[in-house]
N, CA and C atoms as an extended XYZ file, in Angstrom:
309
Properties=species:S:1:pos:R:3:atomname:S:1:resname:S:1:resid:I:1 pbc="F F F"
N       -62.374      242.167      -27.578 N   UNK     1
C       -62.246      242.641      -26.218 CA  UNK     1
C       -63.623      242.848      -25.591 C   UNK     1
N       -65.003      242.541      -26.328 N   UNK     2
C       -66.285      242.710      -25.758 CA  UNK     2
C       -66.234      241.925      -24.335 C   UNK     2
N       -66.100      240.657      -24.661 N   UNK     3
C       -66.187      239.947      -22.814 CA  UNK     3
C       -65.204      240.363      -21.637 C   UNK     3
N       -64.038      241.522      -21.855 N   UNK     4
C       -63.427      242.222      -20.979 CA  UNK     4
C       -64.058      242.802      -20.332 C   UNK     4
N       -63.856      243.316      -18.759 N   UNK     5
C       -64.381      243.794      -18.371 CA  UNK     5
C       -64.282      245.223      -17.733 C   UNK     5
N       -65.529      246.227      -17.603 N   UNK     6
C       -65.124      247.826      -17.922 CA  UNK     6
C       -63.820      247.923      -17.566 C   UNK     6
N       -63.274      247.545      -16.497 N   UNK     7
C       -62.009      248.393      -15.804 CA  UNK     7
C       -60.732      247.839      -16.861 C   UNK     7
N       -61.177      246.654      -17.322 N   UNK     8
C       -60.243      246.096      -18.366 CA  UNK     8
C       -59.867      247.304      -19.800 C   UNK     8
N       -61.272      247.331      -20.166 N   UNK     9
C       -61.257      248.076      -21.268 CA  UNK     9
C       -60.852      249.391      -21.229 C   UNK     9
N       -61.367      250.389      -19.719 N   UNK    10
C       -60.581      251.108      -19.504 CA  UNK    10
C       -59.161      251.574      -19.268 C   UNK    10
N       -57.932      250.412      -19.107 N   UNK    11
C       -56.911      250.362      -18.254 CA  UNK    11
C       -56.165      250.547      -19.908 C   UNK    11
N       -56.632      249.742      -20.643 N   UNK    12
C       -56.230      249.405      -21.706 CA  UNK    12
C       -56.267      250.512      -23.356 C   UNK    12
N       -57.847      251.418      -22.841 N   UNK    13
C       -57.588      252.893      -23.257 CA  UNK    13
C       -56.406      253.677      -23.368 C   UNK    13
N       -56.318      253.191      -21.690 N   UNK    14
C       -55.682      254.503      -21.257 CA  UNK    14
C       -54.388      254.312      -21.689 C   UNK    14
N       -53.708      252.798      -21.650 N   UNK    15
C       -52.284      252.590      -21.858 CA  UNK    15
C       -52.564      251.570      -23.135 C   UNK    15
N       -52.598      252.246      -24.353 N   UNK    16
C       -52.899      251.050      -25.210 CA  UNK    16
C       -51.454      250.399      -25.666 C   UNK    16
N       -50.189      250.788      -25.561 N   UNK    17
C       -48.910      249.847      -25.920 CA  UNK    17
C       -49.090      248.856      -24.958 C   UNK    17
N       -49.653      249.189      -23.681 N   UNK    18
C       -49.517      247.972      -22.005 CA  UNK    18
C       -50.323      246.644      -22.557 C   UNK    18
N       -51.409      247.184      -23.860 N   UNK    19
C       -52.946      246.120      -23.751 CA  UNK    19
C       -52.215      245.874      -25.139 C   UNK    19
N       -51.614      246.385      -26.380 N   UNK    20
C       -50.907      245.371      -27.160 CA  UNK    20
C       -50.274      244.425      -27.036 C   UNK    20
N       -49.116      244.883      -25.799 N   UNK    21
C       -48.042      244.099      -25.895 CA  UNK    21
C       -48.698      242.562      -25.230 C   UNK    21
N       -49.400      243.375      -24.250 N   UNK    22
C       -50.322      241.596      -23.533 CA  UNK    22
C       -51.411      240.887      -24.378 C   UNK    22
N       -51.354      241.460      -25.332 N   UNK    23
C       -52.480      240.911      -27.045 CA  UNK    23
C       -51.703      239.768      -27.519 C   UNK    23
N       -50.405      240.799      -27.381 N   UNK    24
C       -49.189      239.878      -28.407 CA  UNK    24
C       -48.945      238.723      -27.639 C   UNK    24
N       -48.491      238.988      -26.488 N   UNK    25
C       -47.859      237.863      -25.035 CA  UNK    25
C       -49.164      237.074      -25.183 C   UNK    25
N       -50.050      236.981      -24.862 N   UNK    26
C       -51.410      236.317      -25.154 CA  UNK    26
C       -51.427      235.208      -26.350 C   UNK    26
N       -51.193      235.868      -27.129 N   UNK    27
C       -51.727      234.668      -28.846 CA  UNK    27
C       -50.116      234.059      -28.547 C   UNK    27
N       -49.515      234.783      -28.703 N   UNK    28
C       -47.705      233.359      -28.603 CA  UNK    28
C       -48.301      232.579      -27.412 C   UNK    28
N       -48.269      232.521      -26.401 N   UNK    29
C       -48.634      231.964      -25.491 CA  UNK    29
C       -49.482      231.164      -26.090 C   UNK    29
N       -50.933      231.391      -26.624 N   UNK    30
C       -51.367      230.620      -27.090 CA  UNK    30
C       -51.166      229.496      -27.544 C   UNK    30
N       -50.455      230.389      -28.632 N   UNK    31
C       -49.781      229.151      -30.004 CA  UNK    31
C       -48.743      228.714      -30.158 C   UNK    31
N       -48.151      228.697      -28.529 N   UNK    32
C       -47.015      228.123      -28.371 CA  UNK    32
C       -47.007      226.504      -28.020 C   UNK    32
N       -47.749      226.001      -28.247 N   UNK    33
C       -47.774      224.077      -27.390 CA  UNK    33
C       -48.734      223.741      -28.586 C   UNK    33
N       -48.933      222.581      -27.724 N   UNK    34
C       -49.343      221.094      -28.747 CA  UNK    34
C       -50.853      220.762      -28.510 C   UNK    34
N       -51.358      221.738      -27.231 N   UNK    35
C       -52.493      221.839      -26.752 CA  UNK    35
C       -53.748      222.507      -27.679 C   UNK    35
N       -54.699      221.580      -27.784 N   UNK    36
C       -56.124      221.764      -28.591 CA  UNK    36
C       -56.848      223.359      -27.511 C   UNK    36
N       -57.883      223.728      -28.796 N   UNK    37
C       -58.546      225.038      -27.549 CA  UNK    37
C       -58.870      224.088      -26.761 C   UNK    37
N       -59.689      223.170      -26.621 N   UNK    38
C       -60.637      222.887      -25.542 CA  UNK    38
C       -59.945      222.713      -23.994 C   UNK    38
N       -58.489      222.140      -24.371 N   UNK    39
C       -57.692      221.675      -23.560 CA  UNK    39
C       -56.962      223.265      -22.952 C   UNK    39
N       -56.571      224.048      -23.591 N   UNK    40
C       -56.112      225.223      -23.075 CA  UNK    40
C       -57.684      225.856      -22.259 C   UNK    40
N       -58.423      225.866      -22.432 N   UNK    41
C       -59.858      226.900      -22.217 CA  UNK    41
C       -60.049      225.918      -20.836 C   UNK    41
N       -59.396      224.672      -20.502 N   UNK    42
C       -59.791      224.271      -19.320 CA  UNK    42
C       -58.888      224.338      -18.694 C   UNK    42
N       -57.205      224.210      -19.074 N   UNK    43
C       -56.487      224.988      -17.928 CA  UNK    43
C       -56.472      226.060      -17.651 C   UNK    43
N       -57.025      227.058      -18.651 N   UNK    44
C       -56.747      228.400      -18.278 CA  UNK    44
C       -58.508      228.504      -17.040 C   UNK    44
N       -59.253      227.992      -17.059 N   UNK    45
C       -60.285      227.903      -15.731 CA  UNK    45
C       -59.692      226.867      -15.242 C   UNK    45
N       -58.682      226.170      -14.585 N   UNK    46
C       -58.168      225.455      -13.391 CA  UNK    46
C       -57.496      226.358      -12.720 C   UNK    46
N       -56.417      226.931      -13.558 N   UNK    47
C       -55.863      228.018      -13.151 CA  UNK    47
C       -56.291      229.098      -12.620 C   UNK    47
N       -57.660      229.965      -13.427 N   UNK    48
C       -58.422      231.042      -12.448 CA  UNK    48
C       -58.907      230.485      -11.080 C   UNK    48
N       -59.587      229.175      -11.476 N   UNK    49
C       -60.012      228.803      -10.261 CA  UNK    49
C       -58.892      228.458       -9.310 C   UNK    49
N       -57.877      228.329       -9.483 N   UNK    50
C       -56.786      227.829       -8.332 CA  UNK    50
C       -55.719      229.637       -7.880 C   UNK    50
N       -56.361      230.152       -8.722 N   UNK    51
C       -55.789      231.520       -8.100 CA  UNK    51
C       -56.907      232.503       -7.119 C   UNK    51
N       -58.260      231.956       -7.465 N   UNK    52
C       -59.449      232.692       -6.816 CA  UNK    52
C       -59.993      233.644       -7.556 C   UNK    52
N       -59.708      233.786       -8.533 N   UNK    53
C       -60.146      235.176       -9.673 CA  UNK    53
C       -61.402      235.341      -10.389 C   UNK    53
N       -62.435      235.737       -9.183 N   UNK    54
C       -63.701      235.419       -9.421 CA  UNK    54
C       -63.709      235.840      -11.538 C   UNK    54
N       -63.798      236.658      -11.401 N   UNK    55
C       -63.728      237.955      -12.640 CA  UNK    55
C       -63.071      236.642      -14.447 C   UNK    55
N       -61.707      235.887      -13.757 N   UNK    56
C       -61.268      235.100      -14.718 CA  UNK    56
C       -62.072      233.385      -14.296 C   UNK    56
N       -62.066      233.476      -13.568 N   UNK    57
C       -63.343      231.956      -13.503 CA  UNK    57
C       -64.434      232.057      -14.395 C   UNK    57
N       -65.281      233.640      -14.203 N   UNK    58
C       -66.576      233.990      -15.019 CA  UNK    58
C       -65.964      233.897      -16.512 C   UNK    58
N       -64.751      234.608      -17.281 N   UNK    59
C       -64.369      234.652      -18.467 CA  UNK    59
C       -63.512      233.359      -18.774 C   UNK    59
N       -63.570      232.615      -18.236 N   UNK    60
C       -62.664      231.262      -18.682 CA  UNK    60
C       -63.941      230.497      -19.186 C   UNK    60
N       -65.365      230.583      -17.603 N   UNK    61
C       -66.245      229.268      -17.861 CA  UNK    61
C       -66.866      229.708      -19.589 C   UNK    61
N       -67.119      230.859      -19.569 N   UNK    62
C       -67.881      231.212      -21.274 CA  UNK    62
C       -66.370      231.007      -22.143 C   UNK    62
N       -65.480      231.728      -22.062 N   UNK    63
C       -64.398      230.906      -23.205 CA  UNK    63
C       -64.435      229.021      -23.400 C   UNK    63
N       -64.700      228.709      -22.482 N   UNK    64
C       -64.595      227.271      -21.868 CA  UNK    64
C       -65.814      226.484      -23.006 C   UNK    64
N       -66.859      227.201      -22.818 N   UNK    65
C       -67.962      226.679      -23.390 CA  UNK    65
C       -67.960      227.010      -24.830 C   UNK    65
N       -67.483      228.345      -25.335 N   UNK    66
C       -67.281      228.729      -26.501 CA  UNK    66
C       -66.367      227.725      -27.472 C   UNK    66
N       -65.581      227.119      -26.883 N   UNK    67
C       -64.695      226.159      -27.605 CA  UNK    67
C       -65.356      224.734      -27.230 C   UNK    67
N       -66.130      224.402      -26.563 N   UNK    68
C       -67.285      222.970      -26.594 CA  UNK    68
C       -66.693      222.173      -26.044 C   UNK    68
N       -66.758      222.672      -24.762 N   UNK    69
C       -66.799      221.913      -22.830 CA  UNK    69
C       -68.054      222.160      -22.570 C   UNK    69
N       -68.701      221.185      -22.050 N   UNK    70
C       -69.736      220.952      -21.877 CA  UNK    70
C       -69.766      221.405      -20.204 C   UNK    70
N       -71.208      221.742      -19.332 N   UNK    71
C       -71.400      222.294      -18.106 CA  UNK    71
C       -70.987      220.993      -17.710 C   UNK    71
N       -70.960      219.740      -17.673 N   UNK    72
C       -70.747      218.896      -17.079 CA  UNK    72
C       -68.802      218.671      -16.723 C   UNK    72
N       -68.624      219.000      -18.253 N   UNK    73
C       -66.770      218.989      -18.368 CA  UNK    73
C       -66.270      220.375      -17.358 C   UNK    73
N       -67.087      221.607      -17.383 N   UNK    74
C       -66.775      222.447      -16.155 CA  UNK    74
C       -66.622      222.277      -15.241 C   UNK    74
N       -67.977      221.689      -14.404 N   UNK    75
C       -68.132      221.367      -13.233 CA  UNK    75
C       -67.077      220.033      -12.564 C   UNK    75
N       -66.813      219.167      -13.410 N   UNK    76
C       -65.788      218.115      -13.010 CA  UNK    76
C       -64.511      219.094      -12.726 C   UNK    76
N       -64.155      220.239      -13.171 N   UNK    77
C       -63.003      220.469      -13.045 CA  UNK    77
C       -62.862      221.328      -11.978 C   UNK    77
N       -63.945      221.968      -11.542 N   UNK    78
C       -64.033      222.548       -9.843 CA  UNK    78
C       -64.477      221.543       -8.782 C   UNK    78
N       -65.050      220.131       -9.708 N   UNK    79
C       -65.045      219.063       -8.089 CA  UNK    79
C       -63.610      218.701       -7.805 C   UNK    79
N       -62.837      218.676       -9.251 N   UNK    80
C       -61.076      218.615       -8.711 CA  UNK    80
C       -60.471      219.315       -7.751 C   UNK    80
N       -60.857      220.367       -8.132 N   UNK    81
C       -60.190      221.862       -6.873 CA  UNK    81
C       -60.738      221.327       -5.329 C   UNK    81
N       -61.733      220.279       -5.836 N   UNK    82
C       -61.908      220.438       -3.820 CA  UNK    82
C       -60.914      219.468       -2.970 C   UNK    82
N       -60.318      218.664       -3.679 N   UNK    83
C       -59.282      217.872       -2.866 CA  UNK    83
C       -57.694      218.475       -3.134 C   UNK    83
N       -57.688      219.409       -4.125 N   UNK    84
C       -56.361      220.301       -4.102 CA  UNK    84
C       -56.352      221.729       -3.109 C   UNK    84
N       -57.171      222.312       -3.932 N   UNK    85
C       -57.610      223.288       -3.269 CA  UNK    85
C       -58.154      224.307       -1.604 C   UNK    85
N       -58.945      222.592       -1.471 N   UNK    86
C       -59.911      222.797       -0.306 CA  UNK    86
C       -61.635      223.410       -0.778 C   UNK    86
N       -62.121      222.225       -0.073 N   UNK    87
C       -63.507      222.654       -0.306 CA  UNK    87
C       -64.025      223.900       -0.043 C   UNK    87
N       -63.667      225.084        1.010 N   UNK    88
C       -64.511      226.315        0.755 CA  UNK    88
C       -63.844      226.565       -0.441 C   UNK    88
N       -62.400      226.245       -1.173 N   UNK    89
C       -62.290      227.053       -2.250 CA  UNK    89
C       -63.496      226.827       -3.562 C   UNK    89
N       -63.699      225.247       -3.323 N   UNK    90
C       -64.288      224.741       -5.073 CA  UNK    90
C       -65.550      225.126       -4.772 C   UNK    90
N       -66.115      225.221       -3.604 N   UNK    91
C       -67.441      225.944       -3.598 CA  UNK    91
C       -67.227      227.401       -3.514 C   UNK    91
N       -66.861      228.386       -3.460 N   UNK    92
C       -66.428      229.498       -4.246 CA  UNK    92
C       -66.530      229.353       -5.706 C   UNK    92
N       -65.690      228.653       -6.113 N   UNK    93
C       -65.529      228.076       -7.844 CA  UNK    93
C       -66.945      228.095       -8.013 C   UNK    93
N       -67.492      226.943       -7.554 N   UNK    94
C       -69.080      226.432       -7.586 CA  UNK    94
C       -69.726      227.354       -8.481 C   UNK    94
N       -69.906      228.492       -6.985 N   UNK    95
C       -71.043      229.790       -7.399 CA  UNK    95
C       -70.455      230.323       -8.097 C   UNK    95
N       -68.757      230.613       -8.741 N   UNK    96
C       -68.871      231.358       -9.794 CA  UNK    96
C       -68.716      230.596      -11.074 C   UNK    96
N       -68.463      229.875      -11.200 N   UNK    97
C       -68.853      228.494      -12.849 CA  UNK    97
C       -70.286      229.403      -12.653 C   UNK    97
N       -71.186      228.615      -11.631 N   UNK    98
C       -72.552      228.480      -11.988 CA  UNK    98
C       -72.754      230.200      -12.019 C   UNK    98
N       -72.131      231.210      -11.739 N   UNK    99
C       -73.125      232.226      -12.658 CA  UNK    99
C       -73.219      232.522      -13.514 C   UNK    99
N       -72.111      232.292      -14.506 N   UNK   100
C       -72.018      231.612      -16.144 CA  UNK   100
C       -72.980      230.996      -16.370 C   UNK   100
N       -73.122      229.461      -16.023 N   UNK   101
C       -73.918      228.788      -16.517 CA  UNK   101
C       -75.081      228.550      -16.461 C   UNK   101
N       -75.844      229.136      -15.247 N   UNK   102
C       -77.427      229.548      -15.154 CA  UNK   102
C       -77.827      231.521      -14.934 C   UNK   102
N       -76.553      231.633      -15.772 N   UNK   103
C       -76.675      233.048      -16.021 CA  UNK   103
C       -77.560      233.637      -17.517 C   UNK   103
């Protein structure tokens, strides 16, 4: 839970059955499909990025990289968001990939 963030770790203090049960919901989820990490670690950043979640964009792009997506395999996947999305969104994305990655 180190790359959570304070209000995370706090919420999760406070109600620790709320932050098990979403531990548990979490890994099934996981290890429920046919999907490799690398391949989950990039939908789960298509997805932050297609919801706007600055906070899960920043913790997807380092999960992302932790499982060996390269800055280049990132960045292709927020030039996608600009013809779904809309371009102010993927430049949003942009600056937050890149404060991960020249962070």
């Amino acid at each position: 839970m180190s790359d959570k963030p304070q209000a995370h770790k706090q919420f999760i203090t406070e109600f620790p059955a709320v932050g098990a049960g979403y531990e548990q919901l979490a890994t099934a989820v996981h290890n429920a499909g046919p999907l490799d990490e690398k391949s989950r670690q990039l939908v789960k950043l298509a997805l932050a990025i297609g919801a706007r979640h600055e906070g899960a964009v920043h913790a997807h792009t380092r999960r992302a990289l932790e499982a060996g997506l390269t800055a280049a395999e990132i960045k292709h996947a927020v030039a996608l968001a600009a013809t779904t999305l809309g371009m102010p969104n993927a430049i949003a994305a942009y600056t937050w990939v890149n404060d991960v990655l020249e962070g």
